[in-house]
C-alpha positions, -999 to +999 in steps of 0.1 A: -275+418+118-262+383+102-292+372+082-281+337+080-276+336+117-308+347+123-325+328+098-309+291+116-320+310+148-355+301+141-352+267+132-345+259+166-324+228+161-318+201+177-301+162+170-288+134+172-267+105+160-289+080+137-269+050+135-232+038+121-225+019+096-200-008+077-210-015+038-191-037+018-187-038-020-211-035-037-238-026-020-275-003-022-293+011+003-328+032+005-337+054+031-374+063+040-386+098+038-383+121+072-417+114+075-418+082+078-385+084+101-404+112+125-430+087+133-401+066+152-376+093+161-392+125+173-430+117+173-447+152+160-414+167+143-417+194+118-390+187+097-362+166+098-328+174+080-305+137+073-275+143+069-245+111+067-205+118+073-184+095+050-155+085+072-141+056+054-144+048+016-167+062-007-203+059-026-229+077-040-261+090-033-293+104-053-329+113-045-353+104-070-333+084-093-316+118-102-293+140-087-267+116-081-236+127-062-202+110-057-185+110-022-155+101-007-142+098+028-145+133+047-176+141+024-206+152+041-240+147+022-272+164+035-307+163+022-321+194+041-361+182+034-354+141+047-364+129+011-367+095+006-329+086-010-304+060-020-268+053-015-247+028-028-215+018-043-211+010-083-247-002-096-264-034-096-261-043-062-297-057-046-314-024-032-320-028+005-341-005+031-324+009+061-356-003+078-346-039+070-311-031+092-321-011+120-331-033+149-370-022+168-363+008+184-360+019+212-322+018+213-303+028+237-274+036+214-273+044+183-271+008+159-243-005+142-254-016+105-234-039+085-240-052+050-230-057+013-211-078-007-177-082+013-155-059-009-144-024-005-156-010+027-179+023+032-180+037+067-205+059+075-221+081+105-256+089+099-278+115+120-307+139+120-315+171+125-350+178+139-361+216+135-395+232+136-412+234+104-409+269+104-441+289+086-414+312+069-377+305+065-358+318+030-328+299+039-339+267+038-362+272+007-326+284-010-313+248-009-316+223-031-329+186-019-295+172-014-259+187-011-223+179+000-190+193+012-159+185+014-142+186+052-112+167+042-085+191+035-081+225+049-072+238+084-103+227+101-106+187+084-095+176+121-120+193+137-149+172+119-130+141+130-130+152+161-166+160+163-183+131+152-158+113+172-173+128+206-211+127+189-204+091+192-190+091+227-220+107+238-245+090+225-232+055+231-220+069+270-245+075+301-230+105+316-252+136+325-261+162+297-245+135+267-281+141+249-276+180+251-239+176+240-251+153+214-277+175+205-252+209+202-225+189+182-251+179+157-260+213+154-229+226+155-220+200+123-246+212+106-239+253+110-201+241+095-215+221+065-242+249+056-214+276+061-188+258+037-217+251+016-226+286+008-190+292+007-186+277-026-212+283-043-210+304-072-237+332-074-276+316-077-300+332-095-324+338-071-331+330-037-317+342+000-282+333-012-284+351-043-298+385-020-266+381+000-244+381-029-262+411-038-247+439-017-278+468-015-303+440-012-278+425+015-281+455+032-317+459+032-323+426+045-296+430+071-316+466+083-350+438+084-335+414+101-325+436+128-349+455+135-384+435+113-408+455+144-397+488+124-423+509+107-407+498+075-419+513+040-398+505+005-392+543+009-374+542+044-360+511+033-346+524+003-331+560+015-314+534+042-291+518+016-289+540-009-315+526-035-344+540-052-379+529-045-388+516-078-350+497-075-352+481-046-389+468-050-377+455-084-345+437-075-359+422-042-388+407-058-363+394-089-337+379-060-367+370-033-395+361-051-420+384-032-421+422-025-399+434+002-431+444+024-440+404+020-412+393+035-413+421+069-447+404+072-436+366+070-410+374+092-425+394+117-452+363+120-421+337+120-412+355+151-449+358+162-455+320+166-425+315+187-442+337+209-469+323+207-457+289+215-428+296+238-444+325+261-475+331+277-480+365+264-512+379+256-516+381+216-520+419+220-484+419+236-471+402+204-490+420+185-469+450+194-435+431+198-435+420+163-448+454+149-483+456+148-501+490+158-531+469+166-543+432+179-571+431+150-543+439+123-518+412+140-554+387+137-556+397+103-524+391+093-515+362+111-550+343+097-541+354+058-510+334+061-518+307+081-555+299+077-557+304+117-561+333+138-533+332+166-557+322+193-562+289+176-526+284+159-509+284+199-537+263+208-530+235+184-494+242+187 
C-alpha cells in the first residue's frame, strides 16, 4: 500500500482557480485566512489549502510576520492550513488586502487583479484547494504552514506551464465538464508540488515523513494502511516486519507521536465517517467494515474521539 496515496485519498480534494494577477514594483499584499475565504468560496468547507504559481517575476511571502520565503518565476508557494499571509516585493510598499482587489463575487471567471507601484512586474496564478477537514490525517499534520517548490528546471518544468495554462482555459471557458477538469488539474498540481516537496526534504524528526524515511516503521504502516480492518496487535505487527514488540511500540510513538494501536484506531474511524457520510449503511455494517467485532465497541470508539456517537456525527454531517 502507498501510505501517502492513501493518506491524500481521504482528503477528497477538489479546486479551483482563485484569481490572476499583475503586481508591479513595489508592492504588498495580505490575504485573509481560509476561513474567512470559505465563507465566499465553498460555503461549509473544511479546510482550504492556498496555494499561488509564480509565472512571471518574483516576490516573497510569509505568514505571521515570520517564515518569510523568496520566489521566483516557476516557484510554487502553498500554505496547506489557508493562514492568513502576505506577499510582496522588497519592503515598504503600502500593505493592501486581496479583499480590496477582488470585485463582489459571484464571478463568472476567475478575476484579473492588478496593482503596485509600476516597476518590475510579478505574475501570479492563485487557487484553492477545498478538502474535508479530515478527523485524522498524519500527512497533512507533517507540513509546515507554508512551503515552496521549484518547477522550473527538470524534465517535467513544461508540464506545469502547461497545466495551469489549461486551468485557466477552463475556468474562463463554458464548455461541459470545464469545473471537473478544473477541479482534477488543481488536484493534480497539488499531488506534483506535495510529491517534489517531500522529495527534497532532508529526513524530519518526527512526523509521517520522518516514518517513511524510516524503513521497518514504513513497513508497518504500509501493512496498516492496507489492510487497518485487520485484527492488528504490536505483536502481529511486529513479527510482520521484522521488529520486536518493545521496538516497534517505541520507535512509532518517537516518529508518530502516538502508539501504533492509536493510529489503527484513528484511521479505522477516518474511514468510518466517510461511510458514514457517503453511504447509507447501517453503523453496524461499518462497524464491521472498519474492524470492529461489535456496533457498541465501534459507538465507543467513535464517541472517545469525536465527542459524538456515529448516529449523531452523520446526522450533522
Amino acid at each position: 500500500m502507498d501510505v501517502l496515496s492513501d493518506a491524500l485519498r481521504v482528503l477528497r480534494l477538489s479546486g479551483a482557480v482563485l484569481f490572476t494577477a499583475d503586481f508591479s514594483a513595489p508592492w504588498d499584499v495580505s490575504s485573509p485566512s481560509s476561513a474567512l475565504l470559505a465563507r465566499v468560496l465553498v460555503p461549509g468547507a473544511g479546510r482550504l489549502v492556498v496555494f499561488h504559481v509564480i509565472t512571471g517575476g518574483e516576490c516573497w511571502a510569509e505568514v505571521d510576520g515570520e517564515s518569510r520565503i523568496q520566489l521566483k518565476s516557476g516557484d510554487v508557494v502553498v500554505f496547506p492550513y489557508g493562514d492568513a499571509h502576505v506577499m510582496g516585493w522588497a519592503d515598504g510598499a503600502k500593505r493592501i488586502s486581496v479583499t480590496e482587489l477582488l470585485p463582489m463575487p459571484p464571478w463568472p471567471e476567475p478575476p484579473h487583479l492588478c496593482c503596485g507601484g509600476g516597476g518590475m512586474m510579478t505574475n501570479l496564478v492563485c487557487g484553492f484547494l477545498h478538502c474535508d477537514d479530515a478527523l485524522f490525517n498524519p500527512l497533512l499534520a507533517a507540513l509546515p504552514r507554508l512551503f515552496s517548490v521549484s518547477t522550473a528546471e527538470g524534465p517535467q518544468a513544461r508540464w506545469l506551464d502547461l497545466m495551469v495554462s489549461q486551468s485557466l482555459s477552463e475556468a474562463i471557458g463554458d464548455q461541459p465538464g470545464s469545473d471537473a477538469l478544473v477541479t482534477r488539474l488543481a488536484e493534480l498540481l497539488f499531488l506534483d508540488v506535495l510529491r517534489r516537496y517531500i522529495a527534497q526534504q532532508e529526513t524530519p524528526a518526527s512526523g509521517l515523513l520522518a516514518a517513511l524515511q524510516d524503513e521497518q516503521i514504513a513497513r508497518a504502516l504500509e501493512a496498516i494502511h492496507a489492510a487497518p480492518a485487520e485484527s492488528w496487535t504490536v505483536d502481529r505487527l511486529g513479527r510482520q516486519i521484522g521488529m520486536s514488540r518493545s521496538s516497534l511500540a517505541s520507535r512509532f510513538k518517537e516518529l508518530l507521536g502516538m502508539p501504533p494501536m492509536h493510529y489503527i484506531t484513528r484511521l479505522r474511524l477516518q474511514e468510518a465517517s466517510h461511510l458514514l457520510r457517503d453511504t447509507g449503511e447501517s453503523i453496524a455494517e461499518i462497524a464491521r467494515r472498519v474492524g470492529y467485532e461489535s456496533e457498541a465497541a465501534f459507538n465507543r470508539a467513535f464517541k472517545r474521539y469525536v465527542d459524538q456517537p456515529p448516529a449523531a456525527w452523520r446526522k450533522d454531517n
